[in-house]
C-alpha positions, 0 to 999 in steps of 0.5 A: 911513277913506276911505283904506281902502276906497279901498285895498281896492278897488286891491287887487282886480284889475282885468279886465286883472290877473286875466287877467294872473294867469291867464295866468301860473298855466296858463304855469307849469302848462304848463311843469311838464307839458312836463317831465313829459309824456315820462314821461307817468302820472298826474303829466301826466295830473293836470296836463292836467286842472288846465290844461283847467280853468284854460283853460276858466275863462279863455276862458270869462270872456274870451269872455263879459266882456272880449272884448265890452268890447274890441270895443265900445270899440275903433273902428280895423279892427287893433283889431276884427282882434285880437278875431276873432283871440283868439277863433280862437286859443282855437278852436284851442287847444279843438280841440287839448286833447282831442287832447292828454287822449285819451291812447293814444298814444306818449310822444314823441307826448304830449310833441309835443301838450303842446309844441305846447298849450304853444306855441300858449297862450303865443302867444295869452298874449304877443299879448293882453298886448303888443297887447291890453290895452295898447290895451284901457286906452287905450279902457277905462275904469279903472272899466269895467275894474274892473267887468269885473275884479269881473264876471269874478271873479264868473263865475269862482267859478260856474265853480268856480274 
């Protein structure tokens, strides 16, 4: 019996794979949008509205759980920078979106701002999980982990999703 409770609890996700999860459903959800953008219509625009949600989800949790974990375990200037920085990149990408939903704008316009949303998300994706969460398990608990995995899963169904 010990064993399957143990292997229920390795079966959620840790704060590092859910976000990992995250990050490779909006890179898929963004690559469908950039082909579809230079069509535009309701196909790009039903897209953007599920990217703006998975993203609003995803940095929410991030900003309000994980990023405050990361910083307060980490000790090395570098380390700190990373936060402040992840946290600029999602400022950026909240500035960007909106542009991008407003519409009313030429096709090859449209498919110039999904490219660019496209690139500036998975920049910030590829950075957090080459640097970031690499060091984040090294100053992180695995059970703190968990617990933030558990703690954001929690925040991401209030979120609705």
């Amino acid at each position: 019996m010990a064993t399957k409770k143990s292997s229920k609890a390795a079966k959620k996700p840790d704060a590092i794979a859910l976000l990992k999860e995250d990050h490779k459903k909006v890179k898929s959800l963004l690559g469908d949008l950039e082909k579809s953008s230079m069509r535009g219509g309701p196909r790009a625009q039903k897209l953007l509205a599920q990217i703006d949600k998975e993203l609003t989800i995803h940095t929410t949790i991030e900003e309000e759980i994980f990023y405050p974990a990361f910083r307060d375990a980490v000790r090395t200037k570098d380390d700190k920078k990373m936060y402040y920085e992840a946290k600029e990149e999602h400022h950026v990408v909240k500035l960007v979106l909106p542009e991008v939903k407003e519409g009313g704008m030429a096709v090859e316009e449209f498919a110039a701002k999904c490219k660019v949303l496209k690139e500036l998300v998975e920049h910030h994706a590829d950075e957090e999980e080459k640097e970031m969460f690499p060091e984040a398990r090294k100053v992180i608990s695995r059970a703190e982990l968990q617990d933030l995995g558990d703690r954001m899963a929690a925040r991401k169904k209030q979120l609705g999703a």
